[in-house]
MDAnalysis code that builds the backbone (N, CA, C; Angstrom):
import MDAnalysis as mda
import numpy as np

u = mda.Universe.empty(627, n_residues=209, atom_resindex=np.repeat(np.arange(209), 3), trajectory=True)
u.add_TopologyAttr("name", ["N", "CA", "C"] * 209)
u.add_TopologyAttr("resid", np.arange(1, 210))
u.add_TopologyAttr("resname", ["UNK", "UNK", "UNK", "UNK", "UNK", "UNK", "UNK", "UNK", "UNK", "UNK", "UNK", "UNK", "UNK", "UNK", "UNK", "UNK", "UNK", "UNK", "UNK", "UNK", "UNK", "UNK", "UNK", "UNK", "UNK", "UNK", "UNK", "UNK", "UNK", "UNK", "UNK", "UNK", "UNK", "UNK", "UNK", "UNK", "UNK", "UNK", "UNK", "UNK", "UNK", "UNK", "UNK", "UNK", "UNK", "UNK", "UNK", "UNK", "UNK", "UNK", "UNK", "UNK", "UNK", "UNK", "UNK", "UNK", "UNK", "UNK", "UNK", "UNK", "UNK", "UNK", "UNK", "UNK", "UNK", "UNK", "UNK", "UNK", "UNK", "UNK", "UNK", "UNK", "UNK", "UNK", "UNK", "UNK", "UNK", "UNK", "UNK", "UNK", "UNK", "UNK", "UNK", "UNK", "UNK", "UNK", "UNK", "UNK", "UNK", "UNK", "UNK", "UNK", "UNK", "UNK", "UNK", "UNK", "UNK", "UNK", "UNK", "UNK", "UNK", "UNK", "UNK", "UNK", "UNK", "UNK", "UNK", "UNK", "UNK", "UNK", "UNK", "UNK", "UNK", "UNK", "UNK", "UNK", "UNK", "UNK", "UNK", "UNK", "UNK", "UNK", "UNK", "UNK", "UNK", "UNK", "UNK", "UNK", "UNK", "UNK", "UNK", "UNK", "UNK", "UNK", "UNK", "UNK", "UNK", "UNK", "UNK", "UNK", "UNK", "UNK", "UNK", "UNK", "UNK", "UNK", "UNK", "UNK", "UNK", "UNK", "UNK", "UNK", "UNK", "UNK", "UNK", "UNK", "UNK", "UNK", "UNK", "UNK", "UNK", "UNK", "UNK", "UNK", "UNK", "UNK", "UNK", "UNK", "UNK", "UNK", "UNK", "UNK", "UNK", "UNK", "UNK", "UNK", "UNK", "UNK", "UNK", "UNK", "UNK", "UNK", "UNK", "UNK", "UNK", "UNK", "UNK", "UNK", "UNK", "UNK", "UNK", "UNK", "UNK", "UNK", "UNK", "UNK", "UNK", "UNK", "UNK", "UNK", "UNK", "UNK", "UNK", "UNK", "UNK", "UNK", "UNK", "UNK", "UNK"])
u.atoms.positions = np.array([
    [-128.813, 0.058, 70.448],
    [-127.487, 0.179, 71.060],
    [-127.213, -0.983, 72.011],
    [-128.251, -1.560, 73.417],
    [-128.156, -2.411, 73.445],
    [-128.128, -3.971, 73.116],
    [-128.444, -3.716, 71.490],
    [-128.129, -5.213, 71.155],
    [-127.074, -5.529, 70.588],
    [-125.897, -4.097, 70.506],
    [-124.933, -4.873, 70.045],
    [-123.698, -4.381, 70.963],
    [-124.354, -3.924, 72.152],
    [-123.505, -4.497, 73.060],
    [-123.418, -5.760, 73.699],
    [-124.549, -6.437, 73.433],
    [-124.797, -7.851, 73.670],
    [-124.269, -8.559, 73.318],
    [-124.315, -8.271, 71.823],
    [-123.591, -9.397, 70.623],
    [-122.512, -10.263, 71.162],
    [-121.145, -9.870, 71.546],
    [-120.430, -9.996, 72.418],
    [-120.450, -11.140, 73.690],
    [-121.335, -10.651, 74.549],
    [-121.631, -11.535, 75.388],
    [-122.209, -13.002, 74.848],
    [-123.226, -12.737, 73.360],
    [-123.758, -13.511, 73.153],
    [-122.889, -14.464, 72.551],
    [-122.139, -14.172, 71.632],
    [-121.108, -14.832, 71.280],
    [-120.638, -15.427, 71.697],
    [-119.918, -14.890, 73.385],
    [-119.001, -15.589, 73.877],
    [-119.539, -17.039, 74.574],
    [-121.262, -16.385, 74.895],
    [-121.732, -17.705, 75.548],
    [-121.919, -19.045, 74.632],
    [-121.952, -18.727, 73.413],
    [-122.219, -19.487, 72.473],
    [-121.272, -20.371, 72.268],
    [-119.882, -19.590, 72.942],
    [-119.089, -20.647, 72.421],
    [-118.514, -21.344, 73.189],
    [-119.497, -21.815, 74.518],
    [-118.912, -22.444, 75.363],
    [-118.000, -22.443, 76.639],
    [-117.622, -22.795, 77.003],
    [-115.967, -23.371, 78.173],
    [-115.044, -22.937, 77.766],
    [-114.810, -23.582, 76.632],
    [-113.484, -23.460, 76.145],
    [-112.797, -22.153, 75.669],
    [-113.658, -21.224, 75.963],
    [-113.886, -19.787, 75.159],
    [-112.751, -19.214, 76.825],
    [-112.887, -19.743, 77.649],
    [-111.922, -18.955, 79.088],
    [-110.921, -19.773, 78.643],
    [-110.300, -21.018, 78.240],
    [-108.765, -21.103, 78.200],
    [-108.186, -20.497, 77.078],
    [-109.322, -20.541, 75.827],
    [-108.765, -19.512, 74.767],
    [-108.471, -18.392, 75.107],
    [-109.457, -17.514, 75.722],
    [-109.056, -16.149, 76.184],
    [-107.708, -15.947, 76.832],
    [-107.659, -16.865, 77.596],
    [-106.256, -16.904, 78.560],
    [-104.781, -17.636, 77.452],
    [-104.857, -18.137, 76.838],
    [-104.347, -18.392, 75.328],
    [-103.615, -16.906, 74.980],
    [-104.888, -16.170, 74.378],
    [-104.781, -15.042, 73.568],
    [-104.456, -13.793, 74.383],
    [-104.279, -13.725, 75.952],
    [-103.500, -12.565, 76.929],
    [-102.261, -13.401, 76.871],
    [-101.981, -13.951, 77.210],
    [-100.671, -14.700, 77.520],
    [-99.702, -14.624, 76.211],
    [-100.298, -14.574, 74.996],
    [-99.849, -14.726, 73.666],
    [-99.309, -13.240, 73.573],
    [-100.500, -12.145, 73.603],
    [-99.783, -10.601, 73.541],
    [-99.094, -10.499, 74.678],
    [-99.088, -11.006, 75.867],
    [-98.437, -10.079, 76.850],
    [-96.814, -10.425, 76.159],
    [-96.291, -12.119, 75.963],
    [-95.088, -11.982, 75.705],
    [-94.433, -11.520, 74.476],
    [-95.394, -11.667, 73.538],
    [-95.136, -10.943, 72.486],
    [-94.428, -9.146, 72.364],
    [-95.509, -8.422, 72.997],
    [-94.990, -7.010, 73.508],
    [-93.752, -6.945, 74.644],
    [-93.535, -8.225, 75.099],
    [-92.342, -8.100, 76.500],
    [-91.126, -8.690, 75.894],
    [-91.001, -9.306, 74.582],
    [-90.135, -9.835, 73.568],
    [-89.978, -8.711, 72.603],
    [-91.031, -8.289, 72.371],
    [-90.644, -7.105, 71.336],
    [-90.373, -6.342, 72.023],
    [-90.434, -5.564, 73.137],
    [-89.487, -4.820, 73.879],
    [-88.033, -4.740, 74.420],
    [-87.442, -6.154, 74.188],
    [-86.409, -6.198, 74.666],
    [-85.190, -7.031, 73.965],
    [-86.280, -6.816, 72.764],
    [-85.385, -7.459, 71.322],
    [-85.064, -5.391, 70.580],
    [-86.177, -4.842, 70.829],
    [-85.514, -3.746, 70.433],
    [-84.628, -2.810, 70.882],
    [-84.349, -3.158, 72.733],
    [-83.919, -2.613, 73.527],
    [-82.147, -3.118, 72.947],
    [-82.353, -4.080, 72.114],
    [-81.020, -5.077, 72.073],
    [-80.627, -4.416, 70.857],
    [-81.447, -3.895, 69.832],
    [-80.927, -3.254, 68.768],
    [-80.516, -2.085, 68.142],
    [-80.599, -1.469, 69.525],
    [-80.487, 0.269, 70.145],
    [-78.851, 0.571, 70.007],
    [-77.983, 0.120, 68.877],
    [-76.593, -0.072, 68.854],
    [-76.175, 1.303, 68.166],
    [-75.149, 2.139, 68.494],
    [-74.920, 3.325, 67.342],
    [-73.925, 2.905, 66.474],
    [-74.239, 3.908, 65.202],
    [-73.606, 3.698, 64.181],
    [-72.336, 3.343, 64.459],
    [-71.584, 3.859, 64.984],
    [-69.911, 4.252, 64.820],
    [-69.647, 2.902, 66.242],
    [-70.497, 2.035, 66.283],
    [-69.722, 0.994, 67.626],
    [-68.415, 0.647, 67.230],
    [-67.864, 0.430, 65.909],
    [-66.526, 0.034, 65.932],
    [-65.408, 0.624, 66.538],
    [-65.874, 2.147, 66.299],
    [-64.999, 3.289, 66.720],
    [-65.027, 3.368, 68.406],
    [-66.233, 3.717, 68.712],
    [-66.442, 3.448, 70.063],
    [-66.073, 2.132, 71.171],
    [-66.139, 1.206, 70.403],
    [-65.445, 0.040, 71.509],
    [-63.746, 0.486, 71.058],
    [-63.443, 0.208, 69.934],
    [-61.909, 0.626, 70.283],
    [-61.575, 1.550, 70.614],
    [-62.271, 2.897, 70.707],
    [-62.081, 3.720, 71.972],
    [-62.074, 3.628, 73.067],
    [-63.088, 3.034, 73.410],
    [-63.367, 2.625, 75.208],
    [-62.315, 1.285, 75.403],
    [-62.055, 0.579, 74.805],
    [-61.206, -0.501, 75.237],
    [-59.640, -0.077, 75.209],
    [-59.442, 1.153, 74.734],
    [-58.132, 1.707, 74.689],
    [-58.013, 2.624, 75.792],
    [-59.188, 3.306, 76.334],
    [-59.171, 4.582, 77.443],
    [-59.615, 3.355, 78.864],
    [-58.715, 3.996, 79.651],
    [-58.621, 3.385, 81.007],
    [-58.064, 2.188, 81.576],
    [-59.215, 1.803, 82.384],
    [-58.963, 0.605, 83.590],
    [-59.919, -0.335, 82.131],
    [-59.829, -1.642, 81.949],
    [-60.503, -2.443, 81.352],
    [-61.780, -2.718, 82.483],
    [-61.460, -2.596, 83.862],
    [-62.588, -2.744, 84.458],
    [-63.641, -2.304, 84.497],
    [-63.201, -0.879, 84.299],
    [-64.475, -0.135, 83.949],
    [-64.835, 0.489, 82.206],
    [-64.804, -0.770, 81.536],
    [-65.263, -0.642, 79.788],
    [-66.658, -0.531, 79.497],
    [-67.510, -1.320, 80.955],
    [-68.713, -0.827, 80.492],
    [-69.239, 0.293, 81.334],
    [-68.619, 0.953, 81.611],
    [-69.173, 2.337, 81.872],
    [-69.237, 3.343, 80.840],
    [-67.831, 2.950, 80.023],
    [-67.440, 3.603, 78.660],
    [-68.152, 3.537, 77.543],
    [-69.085, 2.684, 77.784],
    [-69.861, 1.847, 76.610],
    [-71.521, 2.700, 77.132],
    [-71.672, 3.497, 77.536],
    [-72.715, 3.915, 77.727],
    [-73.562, 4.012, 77.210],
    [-73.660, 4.001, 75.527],
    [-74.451, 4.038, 74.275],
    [-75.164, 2.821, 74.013],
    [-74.406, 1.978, 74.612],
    [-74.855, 0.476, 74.114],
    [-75.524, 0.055, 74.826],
    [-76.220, -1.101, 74.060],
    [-77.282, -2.158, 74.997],
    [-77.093, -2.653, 76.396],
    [-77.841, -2.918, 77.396],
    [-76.899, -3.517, 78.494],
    [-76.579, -4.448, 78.813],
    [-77.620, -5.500, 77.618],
    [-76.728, -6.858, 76.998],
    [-75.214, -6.501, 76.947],
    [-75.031, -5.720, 75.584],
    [-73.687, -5.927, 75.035],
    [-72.901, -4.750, 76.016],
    [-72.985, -4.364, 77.088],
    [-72.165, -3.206, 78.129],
    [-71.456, -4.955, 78.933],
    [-72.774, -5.798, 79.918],
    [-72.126, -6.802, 80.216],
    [-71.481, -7.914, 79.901],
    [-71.806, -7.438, 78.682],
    [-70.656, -8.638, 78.074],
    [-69.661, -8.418, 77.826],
    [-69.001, -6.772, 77.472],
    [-68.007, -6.545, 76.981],
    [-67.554, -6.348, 78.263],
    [-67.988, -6.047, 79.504],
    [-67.765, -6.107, 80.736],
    [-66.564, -7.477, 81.535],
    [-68.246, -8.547, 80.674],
    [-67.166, -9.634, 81.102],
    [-65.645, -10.377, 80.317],
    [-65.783, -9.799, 78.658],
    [-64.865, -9.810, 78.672],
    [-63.541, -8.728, 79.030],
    [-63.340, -7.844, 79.181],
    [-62.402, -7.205, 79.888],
    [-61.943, -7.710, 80.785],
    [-63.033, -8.189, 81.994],
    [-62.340, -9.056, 83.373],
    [-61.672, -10.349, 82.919],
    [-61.994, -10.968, 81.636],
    [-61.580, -12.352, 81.126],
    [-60.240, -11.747, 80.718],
    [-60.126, -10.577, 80.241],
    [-58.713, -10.157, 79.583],
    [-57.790, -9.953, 80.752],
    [-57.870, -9.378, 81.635],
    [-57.348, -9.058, 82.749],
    [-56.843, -10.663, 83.697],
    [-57.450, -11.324, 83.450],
    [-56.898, -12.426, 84.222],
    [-55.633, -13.502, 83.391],
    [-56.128, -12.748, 82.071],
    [-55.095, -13.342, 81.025],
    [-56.098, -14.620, 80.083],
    [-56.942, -14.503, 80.633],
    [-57.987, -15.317, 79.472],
    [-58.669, -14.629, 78.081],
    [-59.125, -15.570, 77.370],
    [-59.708, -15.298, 76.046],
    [-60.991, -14.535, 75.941],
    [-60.858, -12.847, 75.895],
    [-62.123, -12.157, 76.370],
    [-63.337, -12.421, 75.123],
    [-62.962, -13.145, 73.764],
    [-63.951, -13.328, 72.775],
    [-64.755, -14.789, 73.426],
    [-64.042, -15.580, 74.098],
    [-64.575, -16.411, 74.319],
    [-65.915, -16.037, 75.432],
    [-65.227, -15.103, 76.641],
    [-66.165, -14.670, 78.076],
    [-67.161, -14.082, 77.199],
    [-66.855, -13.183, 76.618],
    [-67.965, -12.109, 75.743],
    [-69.065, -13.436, 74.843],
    [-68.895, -14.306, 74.280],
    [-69.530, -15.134, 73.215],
    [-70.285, -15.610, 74.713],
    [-70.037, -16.205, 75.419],
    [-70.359, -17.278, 76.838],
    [-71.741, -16.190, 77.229],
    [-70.901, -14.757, 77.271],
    [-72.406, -14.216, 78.321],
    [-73.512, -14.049, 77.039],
    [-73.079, -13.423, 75.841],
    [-73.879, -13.512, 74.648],
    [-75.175, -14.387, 74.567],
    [-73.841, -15.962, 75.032],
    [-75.313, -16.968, 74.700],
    [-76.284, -16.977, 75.214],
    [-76.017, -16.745, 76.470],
    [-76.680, -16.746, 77.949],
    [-77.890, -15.596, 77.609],
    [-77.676, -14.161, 76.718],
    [-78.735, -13.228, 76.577],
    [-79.486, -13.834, 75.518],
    [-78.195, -14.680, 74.540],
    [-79.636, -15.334, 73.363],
    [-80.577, -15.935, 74.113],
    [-80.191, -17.017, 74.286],
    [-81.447, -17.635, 75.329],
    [-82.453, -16.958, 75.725],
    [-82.128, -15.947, 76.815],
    [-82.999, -15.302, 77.328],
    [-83.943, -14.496, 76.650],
    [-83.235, -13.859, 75.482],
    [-84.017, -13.308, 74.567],
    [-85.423, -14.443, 73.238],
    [-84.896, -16.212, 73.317],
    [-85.246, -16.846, 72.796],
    [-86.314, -17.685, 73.433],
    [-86.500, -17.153, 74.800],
    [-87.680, -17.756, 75.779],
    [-88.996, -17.701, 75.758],
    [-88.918, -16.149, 75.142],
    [-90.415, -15.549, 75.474],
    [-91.015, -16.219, 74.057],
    [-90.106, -16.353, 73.091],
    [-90.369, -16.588, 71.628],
    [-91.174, -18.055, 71.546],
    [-90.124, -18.319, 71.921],
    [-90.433, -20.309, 72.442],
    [-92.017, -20.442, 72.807],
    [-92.347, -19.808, 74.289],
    [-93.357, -20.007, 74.738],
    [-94.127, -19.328, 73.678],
    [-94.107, -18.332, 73.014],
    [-94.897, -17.593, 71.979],
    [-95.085, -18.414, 70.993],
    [-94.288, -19.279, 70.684],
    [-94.741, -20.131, 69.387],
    [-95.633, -21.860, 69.698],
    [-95.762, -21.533, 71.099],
    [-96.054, -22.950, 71.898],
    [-97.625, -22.289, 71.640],
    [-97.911, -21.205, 72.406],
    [-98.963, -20.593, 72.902],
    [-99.962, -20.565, 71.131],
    [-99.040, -20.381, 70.002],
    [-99.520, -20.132, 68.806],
    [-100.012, -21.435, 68.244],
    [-99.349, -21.924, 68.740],
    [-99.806, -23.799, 67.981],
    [-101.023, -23.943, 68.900],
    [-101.067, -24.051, 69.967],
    [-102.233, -24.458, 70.781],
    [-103.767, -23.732, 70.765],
    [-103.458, -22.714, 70.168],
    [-104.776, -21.769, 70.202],
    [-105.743, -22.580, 68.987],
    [-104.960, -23.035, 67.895],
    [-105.959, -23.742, 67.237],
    [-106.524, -25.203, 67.353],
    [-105.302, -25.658, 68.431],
    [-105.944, -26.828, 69.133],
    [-107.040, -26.911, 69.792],
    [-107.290, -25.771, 70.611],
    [-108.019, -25.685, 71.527],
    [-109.520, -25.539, 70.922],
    [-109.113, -24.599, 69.531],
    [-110.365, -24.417, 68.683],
    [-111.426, -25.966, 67.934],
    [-109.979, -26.335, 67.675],
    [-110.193, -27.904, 67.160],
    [-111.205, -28.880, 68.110],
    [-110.819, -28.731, 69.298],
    [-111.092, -29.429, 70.246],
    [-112.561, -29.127, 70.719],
    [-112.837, -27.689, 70.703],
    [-114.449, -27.065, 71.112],
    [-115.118, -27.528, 69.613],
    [-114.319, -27.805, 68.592],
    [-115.500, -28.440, 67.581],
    [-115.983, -29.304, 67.758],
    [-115.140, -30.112, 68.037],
    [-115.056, -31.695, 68.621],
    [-116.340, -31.850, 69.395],
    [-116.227, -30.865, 70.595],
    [-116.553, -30.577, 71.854],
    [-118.564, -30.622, 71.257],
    [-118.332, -29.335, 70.253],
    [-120.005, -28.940, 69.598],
    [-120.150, -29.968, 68.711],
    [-119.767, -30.850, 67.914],
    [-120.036, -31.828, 67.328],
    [-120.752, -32.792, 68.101],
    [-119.856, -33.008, 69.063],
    [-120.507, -34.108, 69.585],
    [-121.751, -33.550, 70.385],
    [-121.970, -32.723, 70.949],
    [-123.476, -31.695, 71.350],
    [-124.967, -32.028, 70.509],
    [-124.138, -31.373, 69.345],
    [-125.076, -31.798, 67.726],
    [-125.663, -33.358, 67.398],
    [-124.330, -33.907, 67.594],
    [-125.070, -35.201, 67.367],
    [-125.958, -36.098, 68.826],
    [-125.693, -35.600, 70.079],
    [-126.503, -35.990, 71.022],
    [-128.012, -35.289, 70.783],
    [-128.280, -33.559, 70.254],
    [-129.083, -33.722, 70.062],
    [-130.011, -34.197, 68.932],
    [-129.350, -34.458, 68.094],
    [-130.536, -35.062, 67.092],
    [-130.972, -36.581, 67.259],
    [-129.514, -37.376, 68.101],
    [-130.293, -38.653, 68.764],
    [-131.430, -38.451, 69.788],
    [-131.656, -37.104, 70.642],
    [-132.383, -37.365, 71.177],
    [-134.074, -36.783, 71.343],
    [-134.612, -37.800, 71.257],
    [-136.387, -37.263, 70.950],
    [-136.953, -36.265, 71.456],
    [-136.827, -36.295, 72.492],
    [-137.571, -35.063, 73.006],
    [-136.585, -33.950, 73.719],
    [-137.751, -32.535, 73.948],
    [-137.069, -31.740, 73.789],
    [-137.340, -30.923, 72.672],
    [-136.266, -29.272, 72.420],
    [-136.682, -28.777, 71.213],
    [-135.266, -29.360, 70.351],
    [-135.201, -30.392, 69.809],
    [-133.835, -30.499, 69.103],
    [-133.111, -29.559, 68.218],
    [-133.985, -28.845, 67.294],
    [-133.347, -27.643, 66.664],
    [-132.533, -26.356, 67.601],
    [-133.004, -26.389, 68.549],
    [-132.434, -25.332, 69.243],
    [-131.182, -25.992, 69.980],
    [-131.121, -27.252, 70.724],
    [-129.669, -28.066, 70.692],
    [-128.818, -27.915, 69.556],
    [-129.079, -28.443, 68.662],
    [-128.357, -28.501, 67.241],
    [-127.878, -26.968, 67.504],
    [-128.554, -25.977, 67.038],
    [-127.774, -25.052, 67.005],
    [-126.897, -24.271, 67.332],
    [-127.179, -24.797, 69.161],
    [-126.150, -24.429, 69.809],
    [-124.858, -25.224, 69.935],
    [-125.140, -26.663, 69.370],
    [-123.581, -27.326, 69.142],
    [-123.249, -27.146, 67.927],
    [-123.220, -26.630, 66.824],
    [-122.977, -25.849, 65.730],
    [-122.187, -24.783, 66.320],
    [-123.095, -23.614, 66.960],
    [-122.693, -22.820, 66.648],
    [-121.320, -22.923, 67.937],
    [-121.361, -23.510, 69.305],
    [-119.827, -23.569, 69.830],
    [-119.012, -24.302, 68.476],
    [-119.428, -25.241, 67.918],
    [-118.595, -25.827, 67.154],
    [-117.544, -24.586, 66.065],
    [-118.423, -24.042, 65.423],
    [-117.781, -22.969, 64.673],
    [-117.160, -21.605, 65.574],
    [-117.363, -21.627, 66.405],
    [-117.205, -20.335, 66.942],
    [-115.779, -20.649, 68.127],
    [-115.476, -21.655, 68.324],
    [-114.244, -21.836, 69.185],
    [-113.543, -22.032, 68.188],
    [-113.334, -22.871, 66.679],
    [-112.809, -22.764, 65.745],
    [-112.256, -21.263, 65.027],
    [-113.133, -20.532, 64.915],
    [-113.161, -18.959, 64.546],
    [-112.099, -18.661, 65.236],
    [-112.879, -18.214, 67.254],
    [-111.647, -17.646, 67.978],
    [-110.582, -18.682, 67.949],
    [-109.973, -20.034, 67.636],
    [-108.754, -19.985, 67.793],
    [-108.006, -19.844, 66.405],
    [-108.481, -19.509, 65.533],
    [-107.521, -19.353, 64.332],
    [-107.371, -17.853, 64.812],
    [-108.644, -16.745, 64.956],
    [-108.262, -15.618, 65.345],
    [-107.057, -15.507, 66.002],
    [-106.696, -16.143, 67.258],
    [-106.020, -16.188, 68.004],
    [-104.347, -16.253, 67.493],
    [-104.268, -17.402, 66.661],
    [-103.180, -17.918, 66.005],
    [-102.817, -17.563, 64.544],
    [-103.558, -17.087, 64.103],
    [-103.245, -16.177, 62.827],
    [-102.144, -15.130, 63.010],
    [-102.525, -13.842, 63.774],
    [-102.012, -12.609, 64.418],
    [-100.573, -13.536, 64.610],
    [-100.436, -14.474, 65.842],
    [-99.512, -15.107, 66.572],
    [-98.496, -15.586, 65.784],
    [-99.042, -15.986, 64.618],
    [-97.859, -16.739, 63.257],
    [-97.086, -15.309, 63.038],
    [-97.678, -14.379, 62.438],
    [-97.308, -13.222, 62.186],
    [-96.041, -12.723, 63.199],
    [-96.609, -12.300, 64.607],
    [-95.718, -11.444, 65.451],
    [-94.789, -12.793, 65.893],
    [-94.450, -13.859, 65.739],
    [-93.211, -14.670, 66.143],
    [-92.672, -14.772, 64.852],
    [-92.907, -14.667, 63.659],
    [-91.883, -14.463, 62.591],
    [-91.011, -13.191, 62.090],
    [-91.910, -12.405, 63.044],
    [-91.333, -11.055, 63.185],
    [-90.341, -11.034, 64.000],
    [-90.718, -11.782, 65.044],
    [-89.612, -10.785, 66.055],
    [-88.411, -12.229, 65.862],
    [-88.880, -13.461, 65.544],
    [-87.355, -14.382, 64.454],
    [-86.724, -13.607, 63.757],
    [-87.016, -12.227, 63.330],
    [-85.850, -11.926, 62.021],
    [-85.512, -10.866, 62.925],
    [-86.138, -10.138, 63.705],
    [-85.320, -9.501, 64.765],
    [-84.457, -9.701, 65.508],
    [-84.690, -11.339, 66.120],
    [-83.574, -11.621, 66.770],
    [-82.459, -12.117, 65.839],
    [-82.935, -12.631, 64.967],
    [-81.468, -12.794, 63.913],
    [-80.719, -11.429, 63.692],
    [-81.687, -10.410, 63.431],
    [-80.469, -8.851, 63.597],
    [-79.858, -8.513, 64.464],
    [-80.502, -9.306, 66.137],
    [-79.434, -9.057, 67.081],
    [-78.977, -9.719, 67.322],
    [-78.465, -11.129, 66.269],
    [-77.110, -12.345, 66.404],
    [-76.040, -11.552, 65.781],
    [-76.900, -10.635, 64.442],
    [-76.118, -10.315, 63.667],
    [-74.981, -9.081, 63.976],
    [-75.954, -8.398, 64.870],
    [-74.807, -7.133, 65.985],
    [-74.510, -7.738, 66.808],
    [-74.497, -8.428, 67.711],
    [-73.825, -9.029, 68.642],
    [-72.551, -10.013, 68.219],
    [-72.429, -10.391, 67.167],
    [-71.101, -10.714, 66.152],
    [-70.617, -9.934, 65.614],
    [-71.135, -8.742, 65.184],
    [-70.309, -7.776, 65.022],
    [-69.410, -7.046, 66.216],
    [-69.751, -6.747, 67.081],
    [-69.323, -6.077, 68.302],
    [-68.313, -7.048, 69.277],
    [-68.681, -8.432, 68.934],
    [-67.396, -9.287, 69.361],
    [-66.262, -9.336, 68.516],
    [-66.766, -9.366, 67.295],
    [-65.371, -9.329, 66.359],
    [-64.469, -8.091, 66.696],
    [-65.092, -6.623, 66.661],
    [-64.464, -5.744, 66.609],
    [-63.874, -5.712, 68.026],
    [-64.507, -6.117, 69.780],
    [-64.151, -6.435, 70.552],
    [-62.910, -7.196, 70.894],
    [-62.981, -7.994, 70.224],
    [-61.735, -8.932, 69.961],
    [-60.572, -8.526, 69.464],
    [-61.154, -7.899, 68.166],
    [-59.464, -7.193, 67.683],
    [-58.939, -6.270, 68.520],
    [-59.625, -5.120, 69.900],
    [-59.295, -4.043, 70.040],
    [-58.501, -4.441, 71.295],
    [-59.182, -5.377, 71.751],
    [-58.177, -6.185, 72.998],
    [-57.145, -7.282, 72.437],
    [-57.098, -7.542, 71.120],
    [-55.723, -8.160, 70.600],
    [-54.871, -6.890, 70.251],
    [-55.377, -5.779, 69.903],
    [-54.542, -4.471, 69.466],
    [-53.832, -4.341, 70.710],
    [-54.511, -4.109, 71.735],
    [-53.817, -3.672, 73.502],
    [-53.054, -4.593, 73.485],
    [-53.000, -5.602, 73.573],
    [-51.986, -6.817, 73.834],
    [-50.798, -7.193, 73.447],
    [-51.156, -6.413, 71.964],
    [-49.812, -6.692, 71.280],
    [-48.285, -5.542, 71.570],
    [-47.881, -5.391, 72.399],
    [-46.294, -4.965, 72.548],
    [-46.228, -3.560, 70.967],
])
């Protein structure tokens, strides 16, 4: 039992230095991953009938208070339809205010992704680099005479392969969950254009005499 709770440890020593910036690589990689996928789904939490419902709420009341009316919806799309109402009210173009704050949530929603796909490229750099790192180990020890050289060698081998290992580990998973949550956020370009269009018409409906 205790030797393969060891394993582990043994491993990790094996593979060097570089094995703590990988690690810190591979937290940093899930934390934004799960804090992107949380708030890409928080964005896609839209009900069926929004068409009905914004031209309801944009027809009942004060326009000031539309996102109170909007209670169902994201709180992306509550402040945006928020801001356009106040854009309507001043006599400005509320598809335009509504698109403006939109972008402003793409972004925000396109940050964590960014750094997620930065964090994904680098994990196998880093792997690359501890080969590098055990290569060159390997070949110092077989230049050098004394000593047990087989037991050098093996240990720059084995960091060599084993920072390689953990960073594909690392970046494999990582390819995966940022192409995922890319087609997620394309579903929430794809409701968030929907809900301006219909936005748009329901405050050109009010307008019109």
């Amino acid at each position: 039992m205790r030797d393969i709770l060891m394993q582990p440890v043994v491993y990790w020593q094996a593979g060097g230095l570089l094995m703590i910036p990988l690690a810190g690589v591979c937290l940093a990689l899930w934390t934004l991953f799960f804090r992107a996928r949380r708030e890409i789904a928080a964005a896609l939490t839209l009900p069926e009938d929004c068409d009905v419902a914004i031209e309801s709420a944009v027809r009942q009341g004060d326009p000031q208070t539309l996102g109170e009316r909007l209670a169902r919806f994201p709180a992306m799309l509550r402040e945006a339809a928020q801001a356009a109402a106040s854009a309507f009210t001043r006599g400005r173009s509320p598809g335009e205010a509504f698109e403006k704050h939109i972008a402003a949530c793409d972004r925000h929603l396109s940050r964590d992704l960014t750094v997620l796909s930065a964090l994904t490229t680098l994990a196998p750099l880093l792997g690359l680099l501890g080969t590098v790192a055990g290569m060159i180990a390997t070949f110092r020890a077989v230049s050098d005479t004394a000593g047990d050289t087989s037991a050098q060698v093996a240990s720059g081998i084995s960091q060599a392969l084993i920072t390689t290992q953990f960073g594909l580990a690392i970046a494999i998973p990582g390819l995966w969950g940022a192409a995922r949550l890319r087609r997620a956020l394309r579903q929430v370009r794809v409701l968030f254009a929907r809900c301006q269009a219909h936005l748009s018409l329901a405050f050109a409906q009010l307008d019109t005499p």
